[in-house]
C-alpha positions in Angstrom: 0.0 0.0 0.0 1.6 3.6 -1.2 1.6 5.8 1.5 0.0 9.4 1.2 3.4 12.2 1.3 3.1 14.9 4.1 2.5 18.2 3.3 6.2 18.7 3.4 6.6 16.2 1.1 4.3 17.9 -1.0 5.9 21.2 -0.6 9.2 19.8 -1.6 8.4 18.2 -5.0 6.4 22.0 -5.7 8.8 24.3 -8.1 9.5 27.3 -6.6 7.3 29.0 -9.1 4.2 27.2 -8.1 4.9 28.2 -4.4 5.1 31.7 -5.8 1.8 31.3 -7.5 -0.2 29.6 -4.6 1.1 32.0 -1.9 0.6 35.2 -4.8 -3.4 33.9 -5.2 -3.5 33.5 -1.0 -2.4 37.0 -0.8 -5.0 38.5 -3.2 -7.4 36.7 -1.6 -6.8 38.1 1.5 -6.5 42.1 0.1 -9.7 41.4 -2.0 -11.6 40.6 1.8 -10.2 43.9 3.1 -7.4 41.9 5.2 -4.4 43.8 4.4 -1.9 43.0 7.1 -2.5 39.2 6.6 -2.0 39.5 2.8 1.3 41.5 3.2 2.0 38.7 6.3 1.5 36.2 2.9 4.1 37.8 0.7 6.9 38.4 2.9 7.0 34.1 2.8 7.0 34.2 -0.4 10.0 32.7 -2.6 11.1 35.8 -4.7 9.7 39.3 -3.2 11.3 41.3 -5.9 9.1 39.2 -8.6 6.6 42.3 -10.0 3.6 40.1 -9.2 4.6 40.6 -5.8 5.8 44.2 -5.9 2.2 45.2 -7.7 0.4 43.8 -4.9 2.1 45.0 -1.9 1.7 48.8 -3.9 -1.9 48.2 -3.4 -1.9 47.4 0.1 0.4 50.2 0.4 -2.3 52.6 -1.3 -5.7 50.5 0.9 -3.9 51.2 4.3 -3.1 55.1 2.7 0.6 54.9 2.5 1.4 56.5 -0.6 5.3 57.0 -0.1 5.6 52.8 0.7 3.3 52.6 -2.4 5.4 54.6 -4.8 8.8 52.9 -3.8 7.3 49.5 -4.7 5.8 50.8 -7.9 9.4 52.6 -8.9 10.9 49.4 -7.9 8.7 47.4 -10.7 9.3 50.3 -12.9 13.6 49.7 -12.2 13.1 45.9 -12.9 11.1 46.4 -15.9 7.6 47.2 -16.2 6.6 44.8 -19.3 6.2 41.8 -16.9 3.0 43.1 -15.7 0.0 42.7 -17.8 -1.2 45.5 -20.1 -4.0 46.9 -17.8 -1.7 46.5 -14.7 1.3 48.4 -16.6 -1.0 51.2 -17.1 -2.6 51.6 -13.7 1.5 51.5 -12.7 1.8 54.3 -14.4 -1.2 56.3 -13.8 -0.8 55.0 -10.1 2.7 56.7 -10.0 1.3 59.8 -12.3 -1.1 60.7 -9.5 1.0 60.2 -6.7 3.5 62.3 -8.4 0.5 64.9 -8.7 -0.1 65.0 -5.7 3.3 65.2 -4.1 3.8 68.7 -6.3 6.2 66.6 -8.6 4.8 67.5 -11.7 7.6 67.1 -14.1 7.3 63.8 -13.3 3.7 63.1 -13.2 3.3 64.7 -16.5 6.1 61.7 -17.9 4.1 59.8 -16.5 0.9 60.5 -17.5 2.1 60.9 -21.4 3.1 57.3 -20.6 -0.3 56.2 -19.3 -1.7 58.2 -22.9 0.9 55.6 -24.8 0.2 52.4 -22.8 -3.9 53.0 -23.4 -6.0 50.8 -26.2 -8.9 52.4 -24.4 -10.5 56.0 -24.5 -8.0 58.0 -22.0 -9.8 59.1 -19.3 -10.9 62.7 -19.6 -9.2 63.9 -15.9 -5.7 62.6 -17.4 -6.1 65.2 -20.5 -7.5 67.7 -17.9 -4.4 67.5 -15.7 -2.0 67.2 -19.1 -3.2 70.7 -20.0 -3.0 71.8 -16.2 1.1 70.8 -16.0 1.4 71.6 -20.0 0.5 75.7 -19.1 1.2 76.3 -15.8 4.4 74.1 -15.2 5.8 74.0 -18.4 4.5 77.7 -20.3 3.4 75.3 -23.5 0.2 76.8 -24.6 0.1 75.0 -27.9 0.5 71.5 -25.9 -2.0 72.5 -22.9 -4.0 73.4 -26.1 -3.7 69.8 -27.6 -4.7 68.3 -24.6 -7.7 70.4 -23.5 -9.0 69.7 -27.2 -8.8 65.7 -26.1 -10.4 66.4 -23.0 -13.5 67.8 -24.8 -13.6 65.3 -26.9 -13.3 62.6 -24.7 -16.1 60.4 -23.1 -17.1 61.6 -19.7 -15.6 65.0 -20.6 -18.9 67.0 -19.9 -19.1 65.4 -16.2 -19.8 68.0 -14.0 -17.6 68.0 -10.7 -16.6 71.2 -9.0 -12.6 70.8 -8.9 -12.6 69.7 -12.8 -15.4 72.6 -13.6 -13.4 75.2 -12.1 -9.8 73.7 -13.2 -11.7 73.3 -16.7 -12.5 76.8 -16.4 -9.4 78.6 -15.7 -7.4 76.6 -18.4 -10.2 78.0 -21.0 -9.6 81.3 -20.1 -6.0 81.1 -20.8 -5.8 79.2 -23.8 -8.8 80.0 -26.2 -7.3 83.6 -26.8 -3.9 84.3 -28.4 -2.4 87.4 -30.0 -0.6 88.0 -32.8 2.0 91.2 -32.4 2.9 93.0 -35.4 6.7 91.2 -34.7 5.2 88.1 -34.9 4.1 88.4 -38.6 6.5 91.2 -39.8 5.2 94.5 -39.9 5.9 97.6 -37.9 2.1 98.3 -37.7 0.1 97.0 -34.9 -2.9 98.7 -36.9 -5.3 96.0 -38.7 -6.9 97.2 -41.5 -8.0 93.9 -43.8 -7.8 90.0 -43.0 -8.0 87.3 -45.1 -8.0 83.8 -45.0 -6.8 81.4 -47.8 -6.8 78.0 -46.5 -3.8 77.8 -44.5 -2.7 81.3 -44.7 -4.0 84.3 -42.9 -3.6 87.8 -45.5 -2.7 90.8 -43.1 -3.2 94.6 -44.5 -2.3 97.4 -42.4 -3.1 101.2 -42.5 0.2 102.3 -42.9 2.6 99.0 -42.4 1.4 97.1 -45.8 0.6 93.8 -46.0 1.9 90.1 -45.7 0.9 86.9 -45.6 1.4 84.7 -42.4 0.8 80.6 -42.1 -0.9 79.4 -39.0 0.8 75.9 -39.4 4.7 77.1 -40.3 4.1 80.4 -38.0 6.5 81.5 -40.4 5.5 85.2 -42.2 6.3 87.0 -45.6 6.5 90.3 -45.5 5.6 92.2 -48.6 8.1 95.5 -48.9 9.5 96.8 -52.0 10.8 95.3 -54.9 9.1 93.7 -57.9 7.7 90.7 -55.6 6.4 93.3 -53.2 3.3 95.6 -52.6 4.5 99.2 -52.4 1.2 101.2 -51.0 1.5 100.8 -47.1 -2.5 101.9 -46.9 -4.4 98.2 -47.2 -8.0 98.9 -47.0 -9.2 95.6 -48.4 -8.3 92.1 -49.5 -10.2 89.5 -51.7 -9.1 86.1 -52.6 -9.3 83.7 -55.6 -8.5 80.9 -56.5 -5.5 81.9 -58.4 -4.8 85.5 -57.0 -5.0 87.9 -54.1 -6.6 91.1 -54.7 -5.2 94.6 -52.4 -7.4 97.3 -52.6 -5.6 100.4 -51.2 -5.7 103.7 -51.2 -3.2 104.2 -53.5 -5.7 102.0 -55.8 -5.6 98.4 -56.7 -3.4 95.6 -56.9 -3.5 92.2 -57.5 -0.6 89.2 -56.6 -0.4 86.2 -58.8 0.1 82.8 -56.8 1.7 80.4 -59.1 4.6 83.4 -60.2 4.9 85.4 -56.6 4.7 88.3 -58.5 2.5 91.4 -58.0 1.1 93.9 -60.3 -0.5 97.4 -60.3 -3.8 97.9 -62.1 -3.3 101.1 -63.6 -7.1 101.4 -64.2 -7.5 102.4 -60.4 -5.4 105.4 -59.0 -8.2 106.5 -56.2 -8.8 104.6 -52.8 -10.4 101.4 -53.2 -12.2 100.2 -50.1 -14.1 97.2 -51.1 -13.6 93.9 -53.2 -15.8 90.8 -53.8 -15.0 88.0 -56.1 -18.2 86.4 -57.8 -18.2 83.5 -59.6 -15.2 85.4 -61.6 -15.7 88.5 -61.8 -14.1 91.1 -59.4 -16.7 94.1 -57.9 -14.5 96.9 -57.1 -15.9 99.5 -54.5 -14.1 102.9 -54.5 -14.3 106.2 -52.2 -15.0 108.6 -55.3 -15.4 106.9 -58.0 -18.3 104.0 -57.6 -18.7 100.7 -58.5 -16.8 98.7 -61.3 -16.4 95.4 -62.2 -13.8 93.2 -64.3 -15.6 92.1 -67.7 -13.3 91.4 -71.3 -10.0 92.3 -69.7 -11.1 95.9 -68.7 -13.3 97.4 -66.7 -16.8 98.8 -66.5 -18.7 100.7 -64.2 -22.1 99.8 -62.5 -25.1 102.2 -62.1 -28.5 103.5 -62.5 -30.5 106.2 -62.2 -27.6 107.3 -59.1 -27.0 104.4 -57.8 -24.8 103.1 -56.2 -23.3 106.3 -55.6 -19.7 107.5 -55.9 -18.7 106.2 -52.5 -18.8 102.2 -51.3 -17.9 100.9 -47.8 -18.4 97.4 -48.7 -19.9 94.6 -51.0 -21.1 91.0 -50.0 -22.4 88.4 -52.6 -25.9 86.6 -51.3 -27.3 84.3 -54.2 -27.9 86.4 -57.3 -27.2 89.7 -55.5 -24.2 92.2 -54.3 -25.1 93.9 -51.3 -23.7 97.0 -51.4 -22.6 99.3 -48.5 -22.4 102.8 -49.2 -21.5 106.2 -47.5 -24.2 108.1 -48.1 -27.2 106.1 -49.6 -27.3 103.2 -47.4 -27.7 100.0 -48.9 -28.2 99.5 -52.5 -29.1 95.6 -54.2 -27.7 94.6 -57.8 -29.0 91.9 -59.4 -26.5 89.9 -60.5 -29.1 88.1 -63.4 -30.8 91.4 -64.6 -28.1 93.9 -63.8 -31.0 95.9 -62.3 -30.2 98.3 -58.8 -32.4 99.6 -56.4 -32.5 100.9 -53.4 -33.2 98.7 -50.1 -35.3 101.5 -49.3 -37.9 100.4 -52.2 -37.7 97.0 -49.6 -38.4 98.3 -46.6 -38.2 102.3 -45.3 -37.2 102.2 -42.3 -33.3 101.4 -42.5 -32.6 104.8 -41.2 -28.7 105.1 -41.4 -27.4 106.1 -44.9 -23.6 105.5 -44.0 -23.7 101.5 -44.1 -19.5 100.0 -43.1 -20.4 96.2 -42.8 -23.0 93.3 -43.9 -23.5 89.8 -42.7 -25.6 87.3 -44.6 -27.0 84.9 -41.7 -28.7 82.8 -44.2 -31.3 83.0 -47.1 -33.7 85.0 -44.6 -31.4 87.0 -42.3 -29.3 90.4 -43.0 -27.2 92.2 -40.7 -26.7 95.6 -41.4 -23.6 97.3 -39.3 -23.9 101.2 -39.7 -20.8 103.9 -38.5 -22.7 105.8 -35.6 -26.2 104.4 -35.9 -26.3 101.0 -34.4 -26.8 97.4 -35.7 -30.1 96.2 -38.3 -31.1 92.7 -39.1 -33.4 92.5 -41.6 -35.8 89.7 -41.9 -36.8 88.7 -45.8 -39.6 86.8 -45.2 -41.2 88.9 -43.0 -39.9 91.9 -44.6 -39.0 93.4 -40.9 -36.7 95.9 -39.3 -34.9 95.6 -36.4 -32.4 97.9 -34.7 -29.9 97.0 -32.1 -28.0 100.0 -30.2 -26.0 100.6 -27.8 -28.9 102.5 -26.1 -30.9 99.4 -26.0 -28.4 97.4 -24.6 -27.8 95.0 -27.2 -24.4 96.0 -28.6 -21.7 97.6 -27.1 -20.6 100.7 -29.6 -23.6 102.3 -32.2 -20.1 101.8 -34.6 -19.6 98.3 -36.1 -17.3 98.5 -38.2 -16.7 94.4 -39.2 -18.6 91.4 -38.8 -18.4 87.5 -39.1 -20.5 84.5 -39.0 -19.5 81.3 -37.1 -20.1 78.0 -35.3 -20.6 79.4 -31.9 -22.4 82.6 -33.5 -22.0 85.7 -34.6 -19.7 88.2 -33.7 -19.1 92.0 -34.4 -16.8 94.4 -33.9 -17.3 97.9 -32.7 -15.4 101.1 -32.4 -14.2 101.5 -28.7 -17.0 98.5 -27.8 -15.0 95.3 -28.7 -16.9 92.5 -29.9 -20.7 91.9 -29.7 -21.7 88.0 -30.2 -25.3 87.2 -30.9 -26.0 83.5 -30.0 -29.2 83.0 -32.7 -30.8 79.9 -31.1 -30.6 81.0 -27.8 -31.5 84.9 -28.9 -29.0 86.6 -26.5 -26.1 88.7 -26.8 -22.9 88.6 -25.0 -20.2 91.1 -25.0 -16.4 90.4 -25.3 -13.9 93.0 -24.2 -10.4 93.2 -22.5 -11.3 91.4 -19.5 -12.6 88.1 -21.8 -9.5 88.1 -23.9 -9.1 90.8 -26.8 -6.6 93.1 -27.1 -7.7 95.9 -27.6 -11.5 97.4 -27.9 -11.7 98.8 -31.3 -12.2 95.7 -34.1 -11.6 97.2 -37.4 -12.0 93.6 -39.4 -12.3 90.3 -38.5 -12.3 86.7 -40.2 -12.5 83.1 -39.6 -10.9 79.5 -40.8 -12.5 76.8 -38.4 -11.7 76.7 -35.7 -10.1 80.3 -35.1 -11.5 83.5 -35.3 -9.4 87.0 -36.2 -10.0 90.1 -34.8 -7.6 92.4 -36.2 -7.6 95.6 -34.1 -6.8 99.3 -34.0 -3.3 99.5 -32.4 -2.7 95.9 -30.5 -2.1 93.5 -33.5 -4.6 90.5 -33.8 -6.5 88.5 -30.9 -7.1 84.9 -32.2 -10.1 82.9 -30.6 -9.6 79.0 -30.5 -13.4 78.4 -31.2 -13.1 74.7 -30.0 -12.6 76.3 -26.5 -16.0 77.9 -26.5 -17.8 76.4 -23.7 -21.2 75.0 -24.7 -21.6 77.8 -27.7 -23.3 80.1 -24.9 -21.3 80.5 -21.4 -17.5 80.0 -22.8 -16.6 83.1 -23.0 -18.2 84.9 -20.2 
């Protein structure tokens, strides 16, 4: 009869790594019932204490009994004797383990190493309070907006990003603040002339004019500008008033008249045609409206030029032209707003519309959509004009709806529309909630007079009288309504 071997016995023909693996599933047993000293009692028996197994688990009892500096010495111990042993999942929670502990300490060099590692190690969504506390470390440890920009964009985006706790709201909040406004100085793109009178955007590049500086052309992705001075691949009037873009060329209006720069050769030319001040341009469909202070309306047709009007109108002086469908909307000095039809070549008067568009000097137009116009006048307020409805409405700074009677520029967007005032900053109407919201100084611009503005998806340019360009990261907009209180 074979007799039954002792539990020495037994233990003796065991490998060492089966002891290690019975005594490791003992121990977890024991922290998983909340019995943390008899667990760590478990692993000090155990064959090879340095194996990372073991190290994981006595960082967890560490953490359960709220001793973070025994914790982190057994997780930097795993992370010395090489981290890849561990299991995917666990190698991550190592390093998000030792990324919070490392917060939390006020080391935040190396929790932000370690929390880029935890970003690398993840096959999962990263969890939105890692992104949070990337962009927290990126801007206020490190003075990397772009980076803290990155990561706040991830946050957003990120499931669970809209949860609403009060440390994350108001940590959330702050970091908006800071990093959905930038400026460009004039030293940033090359001129001497903090003064913005014209932006521009073709795709990547951003066209600057100036009142007295001239223009260049700056791209967003190289940061790298090219500043237009003198020569025969340069644009000699300093007085920009307006810019259009084409596909194959850039139009200048200025007030030395008009000039136009040809991509593909890098070459610019004078259009002799013009020699008074040219304050508004709009390309349709290939033809070129050119708005003067003097001299009227004219468009491109056969290689030359011809001149639009009718019975008086448009009038010898044009503040600006948008195209809406088979129309140019034409702002003038003195008459207010005049329609030509592109189809019949008819004008009239908006007057013949509707009456009661009081102001005759008419500086900016916004086209909403088929049935909305905004009408920005220089003294008298703001206008939106209803199609369907054929109604008038007037916004002033009286009524409290705007923040300066003068809007001198204005700009449709995702998160609504904006328009800039003379000495009131910016005014943004929020259409679906029917609100308005002012933007000044203390919300991130500049400076308070907005002579232009323009916007490539997702930033926003206001170029301003005397303080260069403030640049809002539309991404960053809270919710479309509160971000920018």
């Amino acid at each position: 009869m074979r007799e039954i071997p002792t539990a020495a016995e037994r233990a003796t023909a065991e490998t060492e790594e089966q002891i290690l693996q019975r005594q490791l599933a003992s121990a977890r047993a024991a922290f998983q019932e909340g019995r943390y000293d008899l667990s760590r009692d478990i692993l000090r028996e155990v064959p090879d204490p340095a194996d990372v197994q073991v190290l994981y688990l006595q960082a967890q009892i560490a953490l359960a009994q709220g001793d973070p500096v025994l914790a982190t010495f057994y997780l930097k111990r795993i992370e010395e004797s090489g981290p890849e042993q561990l299991e995917t999942g666990q190698n991550r929670a190592l390093h998000r383990t030792l990324a919070d502990l490392s917060y939390e300490t006020g080391d935040l060099d190396q929790a932000y190493r370690y929390y880029l590692q935890t970003v690398n190690l993840s096959g999962n969504p990263v969890s939105a309070d890692i992104w949070l506390r990337l962009a927290e470390i990126a801007l206020f440890r490190r003075s990397d907006a772009e980076a803290a920009r990155n990561f706040l964009l991830n946050y957003r985006s990120s499931v669970g990003a809209q949860r609403s706790q009060s440390e994350s709201s108001r940590l959330l909040d702050r970091l908006s603040r800071r990093l959905r406004w930038n400026t460009l100085a004039p030293e940033q793109f090359g001129l001497v002339d903090a003064n913005i009178s014209a932006l521009q955007a073709d795709g990547d590049d951003l066209w600057i004019g100036t009142w007295n500086g001239g223009i260049c052309r700056y791209s967003q992705g190289r940061q790298e500008s090219t500043v237009f001075e003198s020569g025969g691949e340069s644009l000699i009037p300093r007085t920009v008033r307006s810019i259009e873009v084409s596909a194959s060329r850039v139009w200048i209006g200025t007030y030395q008249g008009l000039f136009q720069y040809t991509k593909s050769s890098s070459r610019w030319q004078r259009i002799p045609f013009f020699d008074e001040k040219v304050e508004a341009l709009c390309w349709v469909e290939g033809t070129l409206y050119v708005g003067t202070l003097g001299r009227g309306l004219w468009r491109s047709v056969d290689g030359g030029w011809e001149r639009i009007g009718w019975g008086g109108l448009p009038g010898d002086f044009i503040n600006c032209l948008v195209a809406s469908g088979d129309h140019l909307l034409i702002g003038t000095l003195n008459l207010g707003l005049v329609i030509l039809n592109l189809t019949t070549e008819r004008i009239h008067s908006f007057d013949s519309l509707n009456p009661n568009l009081a102001a005759r000097n008419v500086i900016s137009l916004l086209v909403e959509d088929d049935n909305t116009l905004w009408i920005g006048t220089y003294g008298e307020g703001l206008y939106r004009w209803r199609r369907q409805q054929n109604t008038i409405e007037h916004f002033s700074r009286a009524s409290g709806h705007i923040a300066d009677d003068w809007v001198l520029s204005a700009q449709r967007a995702e998160s609504g529309l904006y328009f800039g005032t003379f000495g009131g900053g910016v005014s943004r109407y929020l259409p679906e909630e029917d609100s308005w919201q002012r933007i000044g100084l203390s919300q991130g611009l500049a400076a308070l007079d907005i002579s232009t503005v323009t916007y490539t998806a997702p930033h926003l340019f206001f170029g301003t009288l005397g303080s260069g360009i403030s640049v809002l990261d539309e991404s960053l907009v809270q919710d479309h309504t509160s971000g920018i209180k």
